[in-house]
LOBA-445469 format. One record per residue (C-alpha): x, y negated, z negated. Coordinates in Angstrom, 3 decimals, decimal comma. Example, Ala and Ser with C-alpha at 12.3 -4.5 7.8 and 13.67 -1.06 7.14 Angstrom:
% residues 2
[[12,300; 4,500; -7,800]]
[[13,670; 1,060; -7,140]]
//
This chain:
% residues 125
[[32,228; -54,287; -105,406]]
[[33,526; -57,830; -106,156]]
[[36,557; -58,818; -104,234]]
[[39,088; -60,483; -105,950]]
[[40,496; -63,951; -105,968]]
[[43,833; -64,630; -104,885]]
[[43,786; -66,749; -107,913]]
[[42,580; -63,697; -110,271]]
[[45,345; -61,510; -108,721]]
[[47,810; -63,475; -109,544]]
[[47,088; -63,880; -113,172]]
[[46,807; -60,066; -113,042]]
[[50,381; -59,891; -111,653]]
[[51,667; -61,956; -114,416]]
[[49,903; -60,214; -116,861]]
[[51,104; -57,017; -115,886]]
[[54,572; -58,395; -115,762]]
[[54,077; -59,587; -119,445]]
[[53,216; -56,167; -120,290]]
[[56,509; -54,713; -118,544]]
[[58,853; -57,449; -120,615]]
[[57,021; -56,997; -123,598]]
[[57,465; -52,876; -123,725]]
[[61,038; -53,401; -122,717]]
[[61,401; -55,854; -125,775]]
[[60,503; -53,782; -128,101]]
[[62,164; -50,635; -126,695]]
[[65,552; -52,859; -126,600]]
[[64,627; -54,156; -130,190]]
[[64,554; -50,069; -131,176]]
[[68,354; -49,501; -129,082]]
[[69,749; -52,468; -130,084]]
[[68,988; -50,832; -133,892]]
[[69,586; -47,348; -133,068]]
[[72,432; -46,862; -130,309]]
[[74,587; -49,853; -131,560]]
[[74,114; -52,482; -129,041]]
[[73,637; -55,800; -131,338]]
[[76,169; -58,069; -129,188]]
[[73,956; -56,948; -125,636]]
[[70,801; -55,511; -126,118]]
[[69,758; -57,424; -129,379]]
[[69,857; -60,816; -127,108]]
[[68,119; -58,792; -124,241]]
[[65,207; -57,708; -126,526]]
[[64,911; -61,685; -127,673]]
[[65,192; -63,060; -124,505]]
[[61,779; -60,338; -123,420]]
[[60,099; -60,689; -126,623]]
[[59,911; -64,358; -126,343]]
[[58,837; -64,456; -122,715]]
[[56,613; -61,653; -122,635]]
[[53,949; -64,153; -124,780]]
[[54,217; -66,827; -122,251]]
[[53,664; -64,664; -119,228]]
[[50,826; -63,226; -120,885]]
[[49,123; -66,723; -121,983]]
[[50,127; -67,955; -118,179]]
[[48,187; -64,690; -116,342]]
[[44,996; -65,649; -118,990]]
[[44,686; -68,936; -118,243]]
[[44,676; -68,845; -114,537]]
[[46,954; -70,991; -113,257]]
[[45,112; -73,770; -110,915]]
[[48,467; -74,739; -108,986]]
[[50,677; -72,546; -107,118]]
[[53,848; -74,104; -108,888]]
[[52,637; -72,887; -111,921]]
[[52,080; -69,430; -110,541]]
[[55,823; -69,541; -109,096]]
[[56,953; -70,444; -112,520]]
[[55,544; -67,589; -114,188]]
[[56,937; -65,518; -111,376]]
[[60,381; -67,326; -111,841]]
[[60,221; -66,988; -115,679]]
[[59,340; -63,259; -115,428]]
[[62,471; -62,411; -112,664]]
[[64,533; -64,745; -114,870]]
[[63,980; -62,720; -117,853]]
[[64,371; -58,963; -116,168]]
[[67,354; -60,336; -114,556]]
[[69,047; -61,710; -117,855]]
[[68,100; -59,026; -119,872]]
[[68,910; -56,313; -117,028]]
[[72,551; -57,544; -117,016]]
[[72,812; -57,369; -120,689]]
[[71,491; -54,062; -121,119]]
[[73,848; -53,201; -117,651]]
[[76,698; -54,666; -119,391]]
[[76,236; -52,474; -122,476]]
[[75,170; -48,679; -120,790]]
[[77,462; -48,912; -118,050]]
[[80,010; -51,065; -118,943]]
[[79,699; -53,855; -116,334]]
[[76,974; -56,410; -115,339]]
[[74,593; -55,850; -112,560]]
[[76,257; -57,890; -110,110]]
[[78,876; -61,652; -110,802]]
[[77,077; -64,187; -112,351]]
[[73,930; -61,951; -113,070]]
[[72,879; -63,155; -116,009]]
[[73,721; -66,805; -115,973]]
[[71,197; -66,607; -112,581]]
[[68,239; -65,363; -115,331]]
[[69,507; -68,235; -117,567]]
[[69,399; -70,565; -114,803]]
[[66,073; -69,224; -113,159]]
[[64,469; -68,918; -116,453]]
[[65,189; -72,979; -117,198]]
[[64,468; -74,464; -113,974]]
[[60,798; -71,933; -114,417]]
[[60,074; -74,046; -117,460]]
[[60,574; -77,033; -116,155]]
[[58,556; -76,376; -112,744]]
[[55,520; -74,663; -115,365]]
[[56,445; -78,068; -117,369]]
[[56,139; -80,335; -113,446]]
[[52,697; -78,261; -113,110]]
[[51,207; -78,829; -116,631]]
[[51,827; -82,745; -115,677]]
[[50,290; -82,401; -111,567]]
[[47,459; -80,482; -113,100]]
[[46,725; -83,010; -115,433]]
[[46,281; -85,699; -112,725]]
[[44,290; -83,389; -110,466]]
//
């Protein structure tokens, strides 16, 4: 039995955490069309769909630096997080907690820009 790398684990992680954004993309894309929430969960079902790709192509690849690891772990919390306080906002009426989802928005750009940092330090290395 071959032991995995902590390298191969991680791109498991993130592709398993693709997989989780992805099915809650589409399952928001099917409320959003079905139980009336265009204004919350139609932006939550965006925000997943278009992440869930990226998490998935960062878990294949294999990341080589640990800052692009923590930026697909940063992108993928950023994106529950955002999405979690829309669809919060629109079953029960109130965000998850103050300032929930401008903390996605906020961890999801400053992810990009550290995967962006690591596609550059990679480069050199």
């Amino acid at each position: 039995m071959r032991m995995q790398s902590k390298q191969e684990s991680g791109s498991g992680l993130l592709v398993s955490l693709a997989g989780l954004v992805g099915a809650l993309g589409v399952a928001l894309a099917a409320l959003a069309s079905h139980a009336g929430g265009e204004a919350l969960l139609r932006p939550a079902s965006i925000i997943c769909l278009t992440h869930a790709p990226a998490l998935l192509a960062l878990g294949l690849i294999g990341l080589r630096l640990k800052l692009g690891f923590a930026a697909g772990l940063g992108i993928g919390a950023g994106t529950l997080l955002f999405s979690g306080d829309l669809v919060a906002r629109h079953f029960l009426g109130s965000g998850l907690f103050p300032m929930a989802a401008p903390t996605g928005g906020i961890t999801l750009i400053l992810s990009w820009l550290a995967l962006t940092l690591s596609g550059l330090l990679s480069r050199r290395g």
